[in-house]
ZANUFI-215056 format. One record per residue (C-alpha): x, y, z; residue number from 1; residue in one letter. Coordinates in steps of 0.25 Angstrom, whole numbers. Layout:
- x	y	z	n	res
- X	Y	Z	NUM	A
...
***
This chain:
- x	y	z	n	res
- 0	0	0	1	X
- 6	13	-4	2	X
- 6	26	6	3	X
- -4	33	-1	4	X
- -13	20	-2	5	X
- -11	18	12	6	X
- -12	33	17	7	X
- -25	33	10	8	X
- -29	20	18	9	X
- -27	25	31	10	X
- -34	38	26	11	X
- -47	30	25	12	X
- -45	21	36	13	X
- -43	32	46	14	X
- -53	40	41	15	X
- -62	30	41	16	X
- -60	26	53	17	X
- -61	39	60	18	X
- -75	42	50	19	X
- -81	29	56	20	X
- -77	33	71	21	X
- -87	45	69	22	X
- -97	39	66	23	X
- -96	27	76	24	X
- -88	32	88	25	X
- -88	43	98	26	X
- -77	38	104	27	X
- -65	47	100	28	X
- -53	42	107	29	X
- -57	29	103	30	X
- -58	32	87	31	X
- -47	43	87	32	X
- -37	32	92	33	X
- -41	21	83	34	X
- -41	34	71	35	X
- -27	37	76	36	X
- -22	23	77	37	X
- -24	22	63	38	X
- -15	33	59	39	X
- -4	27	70	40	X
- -4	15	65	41	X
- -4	21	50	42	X
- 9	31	53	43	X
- 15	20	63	44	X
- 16	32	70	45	X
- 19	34	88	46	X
- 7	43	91	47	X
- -4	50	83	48	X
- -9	62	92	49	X
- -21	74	92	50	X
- -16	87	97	51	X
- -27	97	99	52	X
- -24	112	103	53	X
- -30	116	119	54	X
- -42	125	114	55	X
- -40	131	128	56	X
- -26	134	125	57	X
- -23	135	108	58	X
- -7	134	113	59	X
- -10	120	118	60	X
- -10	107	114	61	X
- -13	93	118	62	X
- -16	80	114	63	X
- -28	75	111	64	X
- -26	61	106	65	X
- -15	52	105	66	X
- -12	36	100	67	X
- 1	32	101	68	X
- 8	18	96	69	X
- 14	9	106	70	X
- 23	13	116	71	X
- 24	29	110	72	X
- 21	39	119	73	X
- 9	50	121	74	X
- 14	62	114	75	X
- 9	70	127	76	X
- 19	63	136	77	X
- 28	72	143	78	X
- 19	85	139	79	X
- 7	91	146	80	X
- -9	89	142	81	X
- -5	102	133	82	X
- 6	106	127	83	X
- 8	119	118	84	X
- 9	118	104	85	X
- 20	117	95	86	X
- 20	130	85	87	X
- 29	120	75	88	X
- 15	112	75	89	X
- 4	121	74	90	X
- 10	129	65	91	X
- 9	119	53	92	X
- -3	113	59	93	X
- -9	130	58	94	X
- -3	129	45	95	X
- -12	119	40	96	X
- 0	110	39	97	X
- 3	94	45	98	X
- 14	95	55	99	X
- 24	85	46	100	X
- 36	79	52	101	X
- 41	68	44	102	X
- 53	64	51	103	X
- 58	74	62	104	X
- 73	69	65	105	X
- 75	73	48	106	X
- 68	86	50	107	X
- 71	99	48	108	X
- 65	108	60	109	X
- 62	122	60	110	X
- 54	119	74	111	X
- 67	112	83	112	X
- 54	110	94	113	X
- 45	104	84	114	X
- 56	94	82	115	X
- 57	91	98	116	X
- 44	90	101	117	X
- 43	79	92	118	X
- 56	74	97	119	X
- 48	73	109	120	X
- 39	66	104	121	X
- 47	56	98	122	X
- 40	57	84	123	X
- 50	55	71	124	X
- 38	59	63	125	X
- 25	68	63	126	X
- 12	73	56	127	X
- 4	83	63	128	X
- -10	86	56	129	X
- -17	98	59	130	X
- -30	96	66	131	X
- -40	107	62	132	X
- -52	110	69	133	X
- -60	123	65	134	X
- -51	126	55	135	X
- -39	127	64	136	X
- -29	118	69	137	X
- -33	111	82	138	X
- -22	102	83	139	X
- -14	91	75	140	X
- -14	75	73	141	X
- -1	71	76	142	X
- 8	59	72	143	X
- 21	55	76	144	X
- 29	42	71	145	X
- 41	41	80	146	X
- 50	31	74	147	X
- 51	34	60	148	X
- 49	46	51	149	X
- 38	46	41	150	X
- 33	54	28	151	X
- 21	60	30	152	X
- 14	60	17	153	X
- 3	69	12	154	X
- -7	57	12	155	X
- -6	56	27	156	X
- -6	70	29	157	X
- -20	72	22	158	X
- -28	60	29	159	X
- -23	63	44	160	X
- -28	77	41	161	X
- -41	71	36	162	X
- -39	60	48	163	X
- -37	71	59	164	X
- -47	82	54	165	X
- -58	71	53	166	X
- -54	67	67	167	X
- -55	80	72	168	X
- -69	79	62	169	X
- -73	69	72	170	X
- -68	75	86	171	X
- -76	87	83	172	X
- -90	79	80	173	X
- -86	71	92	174	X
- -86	83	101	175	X
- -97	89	94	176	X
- -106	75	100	177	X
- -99	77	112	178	X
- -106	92	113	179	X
- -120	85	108	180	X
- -115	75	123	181	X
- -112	87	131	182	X
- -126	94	127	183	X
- -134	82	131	184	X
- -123	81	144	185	X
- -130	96	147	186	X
- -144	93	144	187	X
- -143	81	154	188	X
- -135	91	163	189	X
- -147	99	163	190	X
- -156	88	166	191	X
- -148	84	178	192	X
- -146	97	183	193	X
- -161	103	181	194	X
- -165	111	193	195	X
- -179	101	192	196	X
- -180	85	195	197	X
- -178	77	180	198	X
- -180	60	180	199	X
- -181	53	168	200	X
- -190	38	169	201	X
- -190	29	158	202	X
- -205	26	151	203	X
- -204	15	160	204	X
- -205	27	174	205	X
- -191	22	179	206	X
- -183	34	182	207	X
- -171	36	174	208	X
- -165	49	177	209	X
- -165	59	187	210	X
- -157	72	191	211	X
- -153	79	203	212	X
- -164	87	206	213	X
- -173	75	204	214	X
- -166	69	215	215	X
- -165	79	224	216	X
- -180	84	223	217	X
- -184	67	227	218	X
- -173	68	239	219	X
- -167	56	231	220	X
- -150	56	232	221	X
- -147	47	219	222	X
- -154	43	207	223	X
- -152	29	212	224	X
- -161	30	222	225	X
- -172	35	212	226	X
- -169	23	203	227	X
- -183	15	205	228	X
- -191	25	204	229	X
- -202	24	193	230	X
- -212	37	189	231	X
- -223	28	186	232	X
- -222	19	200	233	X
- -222	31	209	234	X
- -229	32	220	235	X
- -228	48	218	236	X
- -237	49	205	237	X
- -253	45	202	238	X
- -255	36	192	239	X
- -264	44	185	240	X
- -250	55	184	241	X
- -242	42	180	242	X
- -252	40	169	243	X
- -250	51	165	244	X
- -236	53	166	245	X
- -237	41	155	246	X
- -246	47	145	247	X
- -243	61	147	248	X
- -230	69	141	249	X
- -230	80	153	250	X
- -236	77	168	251	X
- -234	85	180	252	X
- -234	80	191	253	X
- -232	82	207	254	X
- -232	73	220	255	X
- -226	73	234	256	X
- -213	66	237	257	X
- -206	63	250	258	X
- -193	67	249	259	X
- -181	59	248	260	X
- -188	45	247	261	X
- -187	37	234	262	X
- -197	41	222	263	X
- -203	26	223	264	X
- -203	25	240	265	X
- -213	37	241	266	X
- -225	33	252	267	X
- -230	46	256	268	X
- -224	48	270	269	X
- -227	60	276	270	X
- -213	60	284	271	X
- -204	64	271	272	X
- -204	76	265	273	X
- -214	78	255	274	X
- -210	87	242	275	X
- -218	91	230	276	X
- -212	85	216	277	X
- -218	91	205	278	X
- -215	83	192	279	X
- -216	84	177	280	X
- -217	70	168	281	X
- -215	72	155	282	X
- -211	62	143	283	X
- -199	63	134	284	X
- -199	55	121	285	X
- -190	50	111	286	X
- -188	56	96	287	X
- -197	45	91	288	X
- -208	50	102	289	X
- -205	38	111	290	X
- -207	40	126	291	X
- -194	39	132	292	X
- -192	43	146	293	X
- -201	53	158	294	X
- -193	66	161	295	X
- -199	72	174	296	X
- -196	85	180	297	X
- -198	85	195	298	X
- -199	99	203	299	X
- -200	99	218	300	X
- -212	110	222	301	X
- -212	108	236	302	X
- -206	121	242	303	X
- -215	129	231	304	X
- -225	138	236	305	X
- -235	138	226	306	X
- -238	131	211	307	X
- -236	146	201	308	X
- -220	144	208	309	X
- -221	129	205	310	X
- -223	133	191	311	X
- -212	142	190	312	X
- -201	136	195	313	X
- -205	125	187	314	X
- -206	133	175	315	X
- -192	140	178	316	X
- -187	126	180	317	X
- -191	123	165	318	X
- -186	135	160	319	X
- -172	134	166	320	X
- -172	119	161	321	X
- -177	124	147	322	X
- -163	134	146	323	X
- -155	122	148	324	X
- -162	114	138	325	X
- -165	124	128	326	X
- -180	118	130	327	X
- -192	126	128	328	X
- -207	123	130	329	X
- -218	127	126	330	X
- -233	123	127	331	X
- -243	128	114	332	X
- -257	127	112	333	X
- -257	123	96	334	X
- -271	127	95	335	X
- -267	143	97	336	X
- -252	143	97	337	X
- -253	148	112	338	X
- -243	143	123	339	X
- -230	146	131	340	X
- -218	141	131	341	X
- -204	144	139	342	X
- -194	155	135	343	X
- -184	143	131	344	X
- -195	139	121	345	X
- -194	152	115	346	X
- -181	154	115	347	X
- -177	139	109	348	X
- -189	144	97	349	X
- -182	158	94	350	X
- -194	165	99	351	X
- -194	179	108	352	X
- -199	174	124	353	X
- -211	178	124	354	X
- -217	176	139	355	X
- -232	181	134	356	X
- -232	167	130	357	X
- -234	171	114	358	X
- -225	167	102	359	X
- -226	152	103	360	X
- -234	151	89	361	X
- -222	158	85	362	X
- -213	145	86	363	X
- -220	139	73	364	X
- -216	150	64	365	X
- -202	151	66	366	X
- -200	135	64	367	X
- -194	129	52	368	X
- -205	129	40	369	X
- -203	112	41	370	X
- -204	113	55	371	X
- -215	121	56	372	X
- -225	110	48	373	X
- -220	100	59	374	X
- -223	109	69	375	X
- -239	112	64	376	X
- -241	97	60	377	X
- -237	95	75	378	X
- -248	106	79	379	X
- -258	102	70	380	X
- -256	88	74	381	X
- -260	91	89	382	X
- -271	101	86	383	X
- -277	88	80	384	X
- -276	82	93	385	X
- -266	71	88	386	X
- -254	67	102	387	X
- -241	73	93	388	X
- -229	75	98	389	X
- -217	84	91	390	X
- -203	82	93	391	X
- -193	89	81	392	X
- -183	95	79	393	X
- -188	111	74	394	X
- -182	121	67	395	X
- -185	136	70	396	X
- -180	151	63	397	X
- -168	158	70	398	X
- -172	170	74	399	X
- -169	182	62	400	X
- -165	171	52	401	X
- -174	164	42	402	X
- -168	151	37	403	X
- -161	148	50	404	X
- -165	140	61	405	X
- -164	134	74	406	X
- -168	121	79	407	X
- -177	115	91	408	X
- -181	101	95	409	X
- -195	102	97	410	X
- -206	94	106	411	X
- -222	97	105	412	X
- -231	88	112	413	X
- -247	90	116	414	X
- -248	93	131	415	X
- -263	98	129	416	X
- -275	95	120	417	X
- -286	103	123	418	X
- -291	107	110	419	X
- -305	110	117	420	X
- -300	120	125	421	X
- -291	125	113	422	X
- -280	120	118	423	X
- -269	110	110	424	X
- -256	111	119	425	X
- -243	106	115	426	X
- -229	106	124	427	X
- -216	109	115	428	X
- -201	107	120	429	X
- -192	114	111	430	X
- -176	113	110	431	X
- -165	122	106	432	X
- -157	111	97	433	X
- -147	119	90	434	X
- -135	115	96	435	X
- -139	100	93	436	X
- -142	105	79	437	X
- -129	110	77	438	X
- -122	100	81	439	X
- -131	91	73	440	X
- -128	97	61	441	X
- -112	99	65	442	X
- -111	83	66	443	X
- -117	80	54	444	X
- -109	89	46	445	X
- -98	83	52	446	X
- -101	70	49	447	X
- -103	74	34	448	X
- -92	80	33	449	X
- -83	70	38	450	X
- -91	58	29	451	X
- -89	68	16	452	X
- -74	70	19	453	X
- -73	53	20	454	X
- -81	53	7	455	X
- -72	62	1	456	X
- -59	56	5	457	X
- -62	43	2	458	X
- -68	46	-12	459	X
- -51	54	-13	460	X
- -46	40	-8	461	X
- -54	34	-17	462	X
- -49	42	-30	463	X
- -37	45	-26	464	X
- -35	28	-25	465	X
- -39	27	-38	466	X
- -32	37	-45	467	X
- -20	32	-38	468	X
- -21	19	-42	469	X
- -20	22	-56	470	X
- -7	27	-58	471	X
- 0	18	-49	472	X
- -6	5	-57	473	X
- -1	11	-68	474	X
- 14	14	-62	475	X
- 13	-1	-56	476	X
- 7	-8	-66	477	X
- 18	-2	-77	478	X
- 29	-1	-67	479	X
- 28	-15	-66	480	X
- 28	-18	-81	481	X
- 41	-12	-83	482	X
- 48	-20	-75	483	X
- 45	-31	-85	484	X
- 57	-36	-94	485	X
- 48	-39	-106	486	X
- 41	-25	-109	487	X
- 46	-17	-119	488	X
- 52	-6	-119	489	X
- 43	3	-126	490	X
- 30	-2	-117	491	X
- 40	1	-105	492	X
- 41	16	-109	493	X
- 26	17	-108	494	X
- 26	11	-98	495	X
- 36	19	-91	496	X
- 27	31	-98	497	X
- 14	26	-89	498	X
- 20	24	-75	499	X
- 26	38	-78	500	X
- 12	44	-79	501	X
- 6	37	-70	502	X
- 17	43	-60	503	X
- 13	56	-65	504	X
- -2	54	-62	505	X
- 2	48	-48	506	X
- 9	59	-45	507	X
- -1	69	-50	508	X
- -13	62	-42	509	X
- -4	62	-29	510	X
- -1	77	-32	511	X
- -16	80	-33	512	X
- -19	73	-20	513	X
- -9	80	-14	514	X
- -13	94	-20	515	X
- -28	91	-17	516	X
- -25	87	-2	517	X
- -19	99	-2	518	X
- -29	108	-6	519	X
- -40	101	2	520	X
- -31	102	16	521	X
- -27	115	13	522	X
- -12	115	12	523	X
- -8	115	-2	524	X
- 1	128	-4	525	X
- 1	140	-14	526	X
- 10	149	-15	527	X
- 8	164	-23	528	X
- 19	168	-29	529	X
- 23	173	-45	530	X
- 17	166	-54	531	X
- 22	166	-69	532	X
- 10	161	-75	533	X
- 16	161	-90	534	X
- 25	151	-85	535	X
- 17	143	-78	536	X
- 7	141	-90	537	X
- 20	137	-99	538	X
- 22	127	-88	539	X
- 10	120	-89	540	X
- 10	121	-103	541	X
- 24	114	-104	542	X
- 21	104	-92	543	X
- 8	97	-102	544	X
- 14	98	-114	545	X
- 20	83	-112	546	X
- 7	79	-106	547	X
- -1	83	-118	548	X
- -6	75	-129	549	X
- 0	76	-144	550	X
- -5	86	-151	551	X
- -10	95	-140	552	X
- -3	109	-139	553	X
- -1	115	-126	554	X
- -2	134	-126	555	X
- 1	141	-116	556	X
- -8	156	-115	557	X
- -3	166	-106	558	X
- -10	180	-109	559	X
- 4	188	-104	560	X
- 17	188	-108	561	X
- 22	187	-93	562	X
- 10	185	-80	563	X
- 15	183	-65	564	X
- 4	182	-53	565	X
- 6	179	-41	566	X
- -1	165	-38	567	X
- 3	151	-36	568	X
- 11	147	-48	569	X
- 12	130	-43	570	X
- -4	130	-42	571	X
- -7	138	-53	572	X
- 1	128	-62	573	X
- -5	115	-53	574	X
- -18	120	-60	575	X
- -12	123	-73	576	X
- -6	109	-73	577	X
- -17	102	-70	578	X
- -28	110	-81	579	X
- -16	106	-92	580	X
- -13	91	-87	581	X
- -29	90	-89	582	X
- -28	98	-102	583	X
- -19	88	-107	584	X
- -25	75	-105	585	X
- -37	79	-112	586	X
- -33	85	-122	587	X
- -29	78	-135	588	X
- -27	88	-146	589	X
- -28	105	-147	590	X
- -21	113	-136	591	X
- -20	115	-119	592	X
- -19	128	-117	593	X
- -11	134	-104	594	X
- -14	149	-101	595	X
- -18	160	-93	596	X
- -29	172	-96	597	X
- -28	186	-87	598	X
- -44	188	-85	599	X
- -41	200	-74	600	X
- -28	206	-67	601	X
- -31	198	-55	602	X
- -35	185	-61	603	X
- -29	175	-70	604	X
- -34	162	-78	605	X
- -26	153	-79	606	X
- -31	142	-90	607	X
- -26	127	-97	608	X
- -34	126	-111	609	X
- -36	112	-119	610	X
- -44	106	-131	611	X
- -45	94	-123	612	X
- -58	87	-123	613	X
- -67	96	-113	614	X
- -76	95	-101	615	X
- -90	92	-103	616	X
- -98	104	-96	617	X
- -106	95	-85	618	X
- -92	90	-80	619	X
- -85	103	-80	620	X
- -89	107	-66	621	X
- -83	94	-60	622	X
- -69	95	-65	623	X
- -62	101	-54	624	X
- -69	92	-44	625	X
- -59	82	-39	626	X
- -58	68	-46	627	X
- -66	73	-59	628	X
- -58	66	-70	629	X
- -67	69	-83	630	X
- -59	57	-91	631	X
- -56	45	-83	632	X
- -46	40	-93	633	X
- -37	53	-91	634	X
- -26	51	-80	635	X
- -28	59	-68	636	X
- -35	61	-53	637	X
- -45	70	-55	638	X
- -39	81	-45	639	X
- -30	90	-52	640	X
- -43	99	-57	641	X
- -48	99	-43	642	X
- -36	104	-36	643	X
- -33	114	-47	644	X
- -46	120	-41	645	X
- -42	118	-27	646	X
- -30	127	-31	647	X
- -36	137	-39	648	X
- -46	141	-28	649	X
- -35	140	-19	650	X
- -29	152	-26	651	X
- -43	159	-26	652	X
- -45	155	-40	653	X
- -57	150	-52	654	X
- -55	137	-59	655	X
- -65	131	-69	656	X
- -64	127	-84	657	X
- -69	128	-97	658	X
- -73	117	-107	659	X
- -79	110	-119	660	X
- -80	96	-122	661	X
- -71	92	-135	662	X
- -65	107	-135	663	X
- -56	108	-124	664	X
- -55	114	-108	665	X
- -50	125	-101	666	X
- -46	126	-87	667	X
- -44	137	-80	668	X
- -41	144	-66	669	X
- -41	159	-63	670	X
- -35	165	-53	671	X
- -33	177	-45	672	X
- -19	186	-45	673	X
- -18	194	-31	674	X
- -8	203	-37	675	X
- -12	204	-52	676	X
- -5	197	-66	677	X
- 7	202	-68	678	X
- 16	202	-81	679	X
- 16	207	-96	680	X
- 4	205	-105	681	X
- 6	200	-119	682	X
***
C-alpha cells in the first residue's frame, strides 16, 4: 500500500469513526481515545495531546486530552495544571500554519527554547495543527514521535486538520446537550427548591417524588419515611375527591393533618397538632396525550387569618414559580374571548400587561397564520361540546417585526362547559421555548453540516482513487513490459513515451490536490509584485506548443508593445497554463490564441482562444465546477478549471467563457490592477 493509499485509508477510518461516535455515543473521553488511538497507532507516535488555551487567562494553556504509547510519559509531567504558552507555537498556529518539526536534532532553529521544550519532551519529531473554534485558534492537536524523525506530508496534514476540526465539531455539539442537561438540571432545581410542597404519584397513587418543603409541611424527615404512601388509599381524602382526583384534570382540595405522623398512619387523634393542607391534583400527560403521572402542589393554611389572603399568597406563590419556569396561564371563555391570565402569560405572548383583565382575544391575532387554523379548530372543537385537548408547539409575531417570530409550547384544556349560562372555559399553559428552539435548530445544522463534509470528502477520496489509479497502471503496467528482453525497440520508445506521460499527469493531478487543498484551508500564498504580462503570455505560448496537435498554430496577442501591473505573476500563468493545456487537447486544426485585452486602466482580461470543438450551452455553466470532465476519453482530473476560479476570485477577480459547438472557445479572466497598467502602447 503506498502512503498516499494508505494516508487516505486512515483519513476515512478515522473520520468514520469519530462520525459514528456522534451519532452513538455521549461518552467523549471514551471516543476521543479510541479516535486518538487510531492516529498513534497510525504515526507509531509516543503521545498525541489536545492543548486548549484558559479562556479565564488567554496566556495559558493546559492539557485537555492525552493517549500515550506504552511506557511514555504524560506531557504534563514535571509542569503545573497551566503553563503559559510558547509564542514559537502560537504564532504559526495564529498564522494559519501546522506547527512542522520533521526532525528537531537536523534543524535549524530561529527559537533555541522551542528546541528545548521539546527537548524536554523527548520528541524527535512534531506536527501541531491548529484548532479553530469561532474563527480563532483555541489551541492545537499535538503529536510527538520520540525515536525517529519522520516527514510529515501534506496528505496527513489535510486529514488531521479535517480530523481535529471535526473533533472539535463534535466537542461543541456535546456541550451544546450538555446545556440542554443543565437547563433540565434547573427546572428540577426549581421543582425542588419551590417555596410550595411538590409530590409526584404514578397513575397507580404511589408517590414517587417529593421536595423539601413537601417534607417539612408533613413533619416527615426523609422521603423514605414517605415511601408507602399511596393518594388513592389515604385515609385524609373522601372517596368522592378520589373520584375525582381520577376523572378530573384539576382538583382542590384540603384536609386536616396531625403533624409529624406518617401520610398513611393518620387516626385523628386530638393529641397531635392539627395543621390545614390545602392541595391542588392536577394530571400531567405525555405528547401522545397518555396520562403519565399526578403533580400535587400542597400549601400549609393553618397560620392564615382569612380565605382572600389564602388566595393570595397562593396566587404570589404561582407567579414566582411561573418566573422560574417562563410558564404563563390563562383561563378563557371561547364563547366571548373574555378571561384573565398571569402577567407571565402576557409577557411569554408579547402582549402589553394589561391587569384590567382585556387583551387576551389578542393572542389569536399575533400567532402564525398556520397556527392560528390550529388554534380556531381547537375552539370550534370545544364550542361543540367535544372533550379536546391542545398541546403544540405555536408560533407568535416578534414585537415590531412582521415575518419573524417567537416560539411557545402551548397546552389548552376544557375546565368549564356551561354553554347555558354562556360560558365554555378553557385553561391554557403557555412556555417561552426559544432557547430549546435554538438549540434545536443549532444541532441539526451541526449535524448536516458534519454529514455534508463526510459526503463530500468521500465523494474527493472517491475520485481522486480513480484518477490516481489510471496513470499508475499505465506507469506499471508499461514499466513492467520494458523489462522484457524480447520487445522491440521501436515498441519500447513508445513505451517509454507512455510511462512519460503518464508521469506528467500523475504529477499534475498531485499538484492540483495539493493546490485545491490549498485553496480550501486557506493557505496557499500570493504574492504581488511586477508582473511582465507580455512575457508571460510568450511563456504560455511557448510552453503548448509541443503539446499541440499538428497543424495547429499557437499566437500570441498583447495589445502593448510593453504592459507591467502589479499582480501575482505565478498565479496568473497557473491559470493561463491550465485555459491553454485544455485549449490544446481539443483542438485539432486552426489556432490557440494567447493574449490580453485592456477593457479600462484598472482592469485587464486576460484570455487563451481556440478553434477547438466548443461547449454546448447547457454545459457551460458546469465547467469550472470541480471533476467536470466534458470528454471522458481526454486525459485529466477534472480540477484545473476549478481551481483556476479559486485563484482568480482569490485575486478579486471574473472568470467565465465564451463558446460555440464545432467553432471554437474562449477562456477568460479579468482582473483588477490597484496601481493602474503600465507601459507603451502600440
Amino acid at each position: 500500500m503506498t502512503d498516499n493509499t494508505q494516508a487516505q485509508f486512515i483519513y476515512q477510518k478515522t473520520m468514520s469513526k469519530a462520525l459514528e461516535r456522534i451519532l452513538h455515543t455521549d461518552d467523549i473521553q471514551e471516543a476521543f481515545s479510541d479516535v486518538l488511538h487510531e492516529v498513534l497507532d497510525y504515526f507509531k507516535a509516543g503521545r498525541v495531546s489536545i492543548m486548549s488555551t484558559d479562556r479565564r487567562n488567554p496566556d495559558l494553556q493546559y492539557c485537555v486530552f492525552e493517549v500515550l504509547a506504552d511506557g511514555v510519559t504524560s506531557s504534563m509531567v514535571g509542569r503545573e495544571e497551566r503553563f503559559p504558552k510558547h509564542r514559537w507555537w502560537y504564532d504559526k498556529l495564529e498564522a494559519g500554519e501546522c506547527v512542522v518539526v520533521d526532525d528537531a536534532q537536523a534543524m535549524q532553529w530561529d527559537d533555541p527554547t522551542a528546541a528545548e521544550l521539546l527537548a524536554s519532551l523527548g520528541a524527535r519529531s512534531h506536527l501541531g495543527v491548529p484548532i479553530i473554534r469561532y474563527g480563532k485558534i483555541s489551541g492545537f492537536l499535538a503529536i510527538d514521535i520520540l525515536d525517529r524523525p519522520y516527514s510529515w506530508s501534506e496528505a496527513d496534514l489535510m486529514w488531521l486538520r479535517d480530523l481535529t476540526n471535526l473533533m472539535m465539531l463534535w466537542r461543541r455539539l456535546q456541550r451544546s446537550r450538555e446545556d440542554v442537561a443543565s437547563e433540565r438540571n434547573k427546572l428540577e432545581k426549581v421543582l425542588r427548591d419551590m417555596p410550595i410542597g411538590l409530590c409526584l404519584y404514578n397513575i397507580d397513587g404511589d408517590i414517587t417524588f417529593a421536595n423539601e418543603r413537601a417534607l417539612n409541611i408533613f413533619g416527615v424527615k426523609s422521603f423514605d419515611e414517605a415511601r408507602k404512601f399511596n393518594v388513592f388509599k389515604s385515609t385524609l381524602l373522601t372517596e368522592p375527591v378520589k373520584k375525582s382526583i381520577r376523572e378530573q384534570d384539576v382538583v382542590d382540595a384540603s384536609f386536616e393533618y396531625s403533624y409529624g405522623k406518617m401520610p398513611f398512619d393518620q387516626k385523628g387523634d386530638c393529641d397531635s397538632m392539627r395543621i390545614t393542607v390545602m392541595a391542588r391534583y392536577s394530571k400531567l400527560y405525555n405528547t401522545e396525550g397518555e396520562l403519565i403521572a399526578y403533580l400535587v402542589a400542597y400549601v400549609d393554611k393553618t397560620r392564615e387569618q382569612n380565605n382572600s389572603q389564602k388566595i393570595h399568597e397562593l396566587d404570589e406563590i404561582i407567579s414566582l414559580t411561573a418566573d422560574f419556569a417562563q410558564l404563563g396561564y390563562a383561563r378563557i371563555n371561547v364563547i366571548d374571548n373574555t378571561g384573565y391570565a398571569t402577567r407571565q402569560w402576557y409577557k411569554n405572548n408579547n402582549l402589553p400587561i394589561d391587569d384590567s383583565s382585556t387583551g387576551i382575544s389578542d393572542f389569536v391575532d399575533i400567532l402564525h397564520p398556520d397556527d392560528r387554523k390550529v388554534s380556531d379548530d381547537f375552539r370550534n372543537a370545544v364550542r361543540q361540546g367535544k372533550n379536546v385537548r391542545l398541546n403544540k408547539r405555536m408560533r407568535i409575531r416578534r414585537p415590531g417585526t412582521k415575518d419573524e417570530w417567537d416560539y411557545l409550547q402551548v397546552y389548552s384544556v376544557v375546565t368549564k362547559y356551561e354553554p347555558q349560562y354562556g360560558v365554555i372555559e378553557i385553561s391554557t399553559l403557555t412556555q417561552s421555548i426559544n432557547h430549546q428552539v435554538k438549540l434545536e435548530h443549532s444541532l441539526v445544522k451541526a449535524k448536516e453540516e458534519a454529514e455534508q463534509a463526510d459526503k463530500l470528502k468521500s465523494a474527493f477520496l472517491a475520485n481522486m482513487s480513480h484518477e490516481i489509479r489510471t496513470p499508475l497502471n499505465a506507469i506499471v503496467g508499461f514499466s513492467q513490459m520494458l523489462c522484457h528482453k524480447d520487445v522491440p525497440e521501436a515498441e519500447k520508445n513508445e513505451m517509454m513515451k507512455i510511462v512519460e506521460a503518464n508521469n506528467e499527469l500523475l504529477l499534475q493531478l498531485i499538484s492540483d490536490i495539493l493546490d485545491l487543498s490549498k485553496l480550501e484551508a486557506g493557505t496557499l500564498e500570493f504574492f504581488e509584485k511586477d508582473v511582465d504580462v507580455n512575457n508571460i503570455c510568450k511563456a504560455v505560448a511557448a510552453s503548448i506548443e509541443m503539446k499541440v496537435k499538428e497543424g495547429v498554430k499557437v499566437k500570441v496577442d498583447c495589445q502593448k508593445e510593453d504592459c507591467h501591473i502589479m499582480s501575482d505573476p505565478n498565479r496568473i500563468k497557473q491559470v493561463l497554463i491550465n485555459f491553454a493545456s485544455n485549449a490544446a487537447k481539443f483542438t485539432s486544426r486552426g489556432h490557440i490564441i494567447v493574449g490580453y485585452h485592456l477593457s479600462k486602466r484598472d482592469r485587464i482580461r486576460f484570455f487563451v482562444e481556440d478553434t477547438g470543438i466548443g461547449i454546448p450551452e447547457d454545459k457551460k455553466a458546469k465547467v469550472f465546477e470541480r471533476f467536470v470532465k466534458l470528454n471522458t476519453y481526454v486525459q485529466g482530473t477534472g480540477l484545473g478549471l476549478q481551481i483556476s476560479k479559486e485563484i482568480v476570485q482569490r485575486l478579486g477577480g471574473l472568470i467565465g467563457v465564451e463558446s460555440e459547438p464545432g467553432e471554437g472557445s474562449m477562456f477568460w479572466f479579468d482582473i483588477p490592477v490597484e496601481n493602474g497598467v503600465q507601459g507603451a502602447v502600440k
